[in-house]
N, C-alpha and C positions, 0 to 999 in steps of 0.2 A: 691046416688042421691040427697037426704037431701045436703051433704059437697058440692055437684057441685051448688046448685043452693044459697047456701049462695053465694058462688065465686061470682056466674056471678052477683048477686043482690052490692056487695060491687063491684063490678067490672063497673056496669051503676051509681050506686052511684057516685063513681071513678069519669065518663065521668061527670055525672052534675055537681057535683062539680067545675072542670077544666076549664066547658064553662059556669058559671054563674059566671060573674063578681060582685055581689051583695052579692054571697053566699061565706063563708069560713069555715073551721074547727071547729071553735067554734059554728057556728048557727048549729053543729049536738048536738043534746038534750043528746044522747045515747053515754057517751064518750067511751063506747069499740067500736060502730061501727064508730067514730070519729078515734080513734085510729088504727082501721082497717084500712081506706080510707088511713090516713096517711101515714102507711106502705105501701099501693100498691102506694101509689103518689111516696113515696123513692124511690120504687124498678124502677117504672118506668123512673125517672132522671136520676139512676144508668144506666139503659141499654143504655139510650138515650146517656147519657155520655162516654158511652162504645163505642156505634156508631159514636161516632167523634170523638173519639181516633182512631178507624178503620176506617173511613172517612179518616181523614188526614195522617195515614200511608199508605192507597191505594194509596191517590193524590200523595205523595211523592215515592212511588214505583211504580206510572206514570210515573213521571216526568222522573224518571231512565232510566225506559224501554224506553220513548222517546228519552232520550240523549243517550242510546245505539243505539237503533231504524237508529236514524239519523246519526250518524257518521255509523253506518256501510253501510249506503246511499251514504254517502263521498267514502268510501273505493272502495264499488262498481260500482263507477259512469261511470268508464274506461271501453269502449267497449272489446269486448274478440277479436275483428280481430285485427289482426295484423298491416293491412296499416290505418285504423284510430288512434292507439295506438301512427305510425309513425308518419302521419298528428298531432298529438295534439302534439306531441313534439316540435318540431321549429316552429309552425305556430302563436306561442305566443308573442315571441321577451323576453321570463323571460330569464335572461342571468344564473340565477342558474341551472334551469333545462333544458338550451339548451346543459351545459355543462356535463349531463350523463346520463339525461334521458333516452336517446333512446339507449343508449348501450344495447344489449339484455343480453348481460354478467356482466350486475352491477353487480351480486353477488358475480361474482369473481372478479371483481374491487372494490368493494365497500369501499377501502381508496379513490379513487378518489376523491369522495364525496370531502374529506377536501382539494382537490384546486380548491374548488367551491366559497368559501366563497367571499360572496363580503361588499361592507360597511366598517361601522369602527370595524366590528369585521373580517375583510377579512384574518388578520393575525392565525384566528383559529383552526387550524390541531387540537384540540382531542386529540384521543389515536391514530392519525396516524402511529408513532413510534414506538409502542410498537403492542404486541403478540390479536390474537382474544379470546375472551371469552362466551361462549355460557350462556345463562343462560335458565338453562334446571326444575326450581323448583322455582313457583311462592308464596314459602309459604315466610314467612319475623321472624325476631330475629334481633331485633334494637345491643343486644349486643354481641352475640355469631351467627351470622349469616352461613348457611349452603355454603360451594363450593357447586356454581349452580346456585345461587341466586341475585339475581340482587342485594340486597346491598351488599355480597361479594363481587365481582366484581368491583360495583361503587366505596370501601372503599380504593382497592390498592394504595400502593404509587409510582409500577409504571404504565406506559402508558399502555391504554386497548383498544381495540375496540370491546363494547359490544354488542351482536347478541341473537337474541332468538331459540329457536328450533322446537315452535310452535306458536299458537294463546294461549294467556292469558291476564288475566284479575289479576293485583298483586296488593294486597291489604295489603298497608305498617301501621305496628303497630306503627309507628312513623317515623318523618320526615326521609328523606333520604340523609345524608351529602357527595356530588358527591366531591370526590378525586380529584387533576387536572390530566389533559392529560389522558382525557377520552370521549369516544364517544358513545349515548344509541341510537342504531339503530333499527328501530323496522320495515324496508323494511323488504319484505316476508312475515309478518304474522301480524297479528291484535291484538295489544299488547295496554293493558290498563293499566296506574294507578288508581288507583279512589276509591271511602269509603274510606278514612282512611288518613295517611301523605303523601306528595308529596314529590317534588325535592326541597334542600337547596344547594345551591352553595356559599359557605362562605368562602373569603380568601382564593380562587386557583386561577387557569389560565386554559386555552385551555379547554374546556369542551364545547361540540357538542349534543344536543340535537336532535333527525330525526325521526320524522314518530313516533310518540308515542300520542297517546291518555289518556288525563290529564284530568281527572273531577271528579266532588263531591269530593273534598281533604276538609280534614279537620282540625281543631286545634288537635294538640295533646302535648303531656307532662302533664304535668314534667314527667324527665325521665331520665334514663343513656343511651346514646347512641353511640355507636362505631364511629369514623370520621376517622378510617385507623386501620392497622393491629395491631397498638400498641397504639391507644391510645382511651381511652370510657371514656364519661365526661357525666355533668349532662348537661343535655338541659331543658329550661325554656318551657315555653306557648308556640306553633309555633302559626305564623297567620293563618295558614290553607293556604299561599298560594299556585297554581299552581306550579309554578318555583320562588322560592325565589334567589335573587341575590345580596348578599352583601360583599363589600369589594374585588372582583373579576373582573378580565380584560380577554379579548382574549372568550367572553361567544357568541355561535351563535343557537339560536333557529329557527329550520326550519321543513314545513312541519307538525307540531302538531298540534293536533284537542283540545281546553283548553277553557272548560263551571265548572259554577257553581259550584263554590270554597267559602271558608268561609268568604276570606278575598281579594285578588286581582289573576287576573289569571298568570300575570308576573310582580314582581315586582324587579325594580332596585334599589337599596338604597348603603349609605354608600363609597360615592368615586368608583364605579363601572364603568368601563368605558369599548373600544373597542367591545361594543356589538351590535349584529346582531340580530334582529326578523325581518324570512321573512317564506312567504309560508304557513301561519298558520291561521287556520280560527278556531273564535273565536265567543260563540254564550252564549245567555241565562245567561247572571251575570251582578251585580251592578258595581263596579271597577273594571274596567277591567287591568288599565297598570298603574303603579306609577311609575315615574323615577325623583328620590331625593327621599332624607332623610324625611328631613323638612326645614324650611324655615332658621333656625339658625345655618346649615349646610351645611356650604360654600366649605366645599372638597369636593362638587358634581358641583361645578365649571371645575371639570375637564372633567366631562363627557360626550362624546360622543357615540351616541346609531342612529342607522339605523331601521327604520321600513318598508319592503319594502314588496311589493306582496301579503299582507295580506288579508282577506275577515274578515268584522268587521259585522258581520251578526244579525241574527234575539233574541231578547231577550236583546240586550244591551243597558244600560244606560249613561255610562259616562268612562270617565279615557281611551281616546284609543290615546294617552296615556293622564295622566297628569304628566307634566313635572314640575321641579325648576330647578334654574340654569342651566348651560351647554346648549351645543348645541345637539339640535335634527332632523335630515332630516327624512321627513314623504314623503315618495316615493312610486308612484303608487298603491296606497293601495283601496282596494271597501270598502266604507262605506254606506252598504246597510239600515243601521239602527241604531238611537238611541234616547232615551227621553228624554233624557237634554242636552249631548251638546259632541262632538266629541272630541276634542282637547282643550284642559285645561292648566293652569299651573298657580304659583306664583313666585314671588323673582326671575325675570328677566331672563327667558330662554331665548334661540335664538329657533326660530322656523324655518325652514326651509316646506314650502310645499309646494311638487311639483307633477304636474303629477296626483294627487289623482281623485277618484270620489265620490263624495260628493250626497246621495240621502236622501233628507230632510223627515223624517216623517209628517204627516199627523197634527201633533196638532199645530196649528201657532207661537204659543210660544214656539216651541225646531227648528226653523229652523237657529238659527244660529250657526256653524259651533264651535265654539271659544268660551271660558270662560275664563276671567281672576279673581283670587283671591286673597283674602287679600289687595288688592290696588286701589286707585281712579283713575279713569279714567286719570288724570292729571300724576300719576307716570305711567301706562303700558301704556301710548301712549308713552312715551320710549322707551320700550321694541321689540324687534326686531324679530316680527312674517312677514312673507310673506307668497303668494300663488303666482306662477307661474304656470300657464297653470293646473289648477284646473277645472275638471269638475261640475257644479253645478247645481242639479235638483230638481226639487220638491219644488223652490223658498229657496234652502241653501245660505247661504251666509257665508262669512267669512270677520273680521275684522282684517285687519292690521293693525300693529304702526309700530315704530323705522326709524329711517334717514336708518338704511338698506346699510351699508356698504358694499364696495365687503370685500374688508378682513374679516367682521365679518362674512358674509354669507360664506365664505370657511372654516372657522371653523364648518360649520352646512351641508357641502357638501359631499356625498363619494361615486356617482353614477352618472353616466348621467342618466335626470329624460325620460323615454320615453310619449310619445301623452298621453292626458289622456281617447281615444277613445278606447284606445287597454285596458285598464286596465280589460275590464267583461274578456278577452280571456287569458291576464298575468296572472287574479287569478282566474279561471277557475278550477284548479285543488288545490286553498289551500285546505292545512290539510294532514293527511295520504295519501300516492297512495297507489293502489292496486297495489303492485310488485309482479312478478310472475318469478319464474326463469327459465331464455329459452326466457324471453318476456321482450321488454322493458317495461318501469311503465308509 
């Protein structure tokens, strides 16, 4: 009883102490029970400090559970009857998914898929060519990786078209280097990358990305990493992107659900060109799309990249995309959201946009559309951005420059743009579908 009521006595001590701002440690006369108070103040910061360490790993294993949460909202959003599954197929005008959607038998078509592709990545068959691979074991081995497993498969040298066997969630020990002439399908089941390394696409061709669910990727390396059956190298720092894209042609992203990543959720760099991102809704990150290198890398002069069908949704700030050099058509895309600015670039892109819908946030100072970098107004009114038949709400706007040649603008073209009235119904269904076999998606 004695021991309990010294406690509580050094315990009110404690409190006065904490709430008199006049009083401190030293005006205690008694330095053992100065010394006491001291300790229970430590221990007390300690816990406190303990509690915001568990504070912000709750918040951050929120945030998860919402970005699971939510994309599995995506997945499910398809009614289960039948004749509305029908109606939401053609009643869109998306020319991707008018082309296999509604087949009840995609699964046993599901090459089709690759003479879907439209854009300047339209040339992209995949693993069309080559043998199916199931990947039936979500565990990962960057160097000695298991038959079954999705970097197995991804690493062949030759054509695949890869398929899962259930619902998973693969959580890669290091980046993932995608082999050419390959296709990661993840219709039928609810297939995640996320914690850990994502996709690098370095120096191939033909590689089809569908229906995969890409978030929370992170940096990883240094490392020794397998990139085909014979050969494992060191890899440096990754960025932690989404889909990294360098030095690679014939690359088409469709239908992916791609949030909060370390560093961008798609990024093209390094002379990468014939690429396609459509279908794909994208939510909650700071950089979203980088396409170019940097400003002193003029072999992204050649690049041509399609952005089409996309939903640029809730959480995002900037980069959808930012472009350098080459030409970019930015085609019917929903831009329901962002804090700084939609459409970005330096070092003299062509911009091509068409069709889009544009809905301004709320703060007055991010409603305009457009950002240009590193340059005075006096050089990117050169520069050869347009909007044609752009929808515009919420008081958005968009700045154009450049004399706007037709020849230049055909280099920035690879799609008739449709109305930009249809586009809520065109992307209506970005990100994963819920495919079911027996049923159309």
């Amino acid at each position: 009883m004695k021991d309990f009521c010294k406690r509580l006595a050094l315990v009110l001590l404690f409190v006065f102490v904490r709430s008199s701002a006049a009083l401190n440690l030293s005006s205690i006369a008694n330095p053992a029970a100065a010394a006491a108070v001291a300790a229970v103040a430590e221990q007390h910061d300690h816990q406190k400090s303990i509690s915001r360490s568990n504070d912000d790993d709750d918040a951050d294993q929120r945030r998860r559970r919402t970005l699971i949460q939510d994309q599995e909202q995506e997945w499910g959003r398809q009614e289960d009857d039948q004749q509305q599954r029908d109606r939401s197929c053609r009643s869109t005008g998306n020319p991707i998914d008018d082309c296999w959607r509604c087949d009840p038998h995609w699964h046993s078509h599901r090459k089709r898929l690759a003479d879907c592709a439209i854009g300047f990545g339209k040339n992209t068959i995949g693993g069309r060519d080559g043998d199916f691979y199931t990947v039936t074991d979500p565990s990962d081995d960057p160097v000695n990786p298991r038959p079954g497993s999705l970097r197995y498969g991804a690493i062949q040298d030759r054509p695949l078209w890869i398929i899962f066997a259930r619902d998973m969630t693969i959580v890669l020990s290091q980046e993932l280097i995608v082999n050419s002439h390959k296709t990661i399908d993840g219709r039928g089941h609810a297939v995640r990358i996320a914690y850990g390394g994502c996709l690098t696409v370095q120096y191939v061709r033909n590689v089809i990305v569908h229906g995969i669910g890409i978030h929370s990727c992170r940096r990883t390396g240094p490392a020794m990493v397998r990139s085909s059956p014979g050969h494992v190298g060191w890899r440096t720092v990754s960025d932690g992107d989404g889909i990294s894209i360098f030095g690679s042609r014939d690359v088409w992203i469709d239908h992916c659900f791609l949030a909060d990543c370390a560093d961008g959720l798609i990024d093209a760099i390094m002379g990468s060109t014939g690429i396609t991102i459509s279908n794909n809704y994208f939510r909650d990150h700071n950089k979203v799309m980088l396409l170019g290198h940097s400003d002193s890398y003029t072999l992204d002069k050649m690049m041509q990249v399609t952005i089409a069908f996309n939903h640029f949704g809730e959480g995002l700030v900037q980069r959808m995309p930012r472009c350098r050099y080459g030409y970019f058509h930015i085609v019917n895309n929903h831009y329901t959201h962002w804090r700084m600015y939609a459409i970005g670039g330096s070092a003299n892109p062509t911009i091509n946009s068409q069709g889009n819908r544009f809905v301004a946030p709320a703060d007055v100072n991010s409603k305009q559309v457009t950002k240009r970098e590193f340059a005075g107004e006096r050089s990117w009114m050169k520069w050869n951005w347009r909007s044609e038949g752009d929808s515009y709400i919420n008081g958005a706007y968009f700045r154009p420059s450049g004399a706007g040649s037709a020849a230049v603008y055909a280099k920035a073209s690879s799609l008739p743009a449709r109305p930009a009235a249809l586009v809520p119904a065109m992307t209506a269904f970005a990100g994963p579908l819920n495919c079911r076999h027996h049923v159309s998606c």
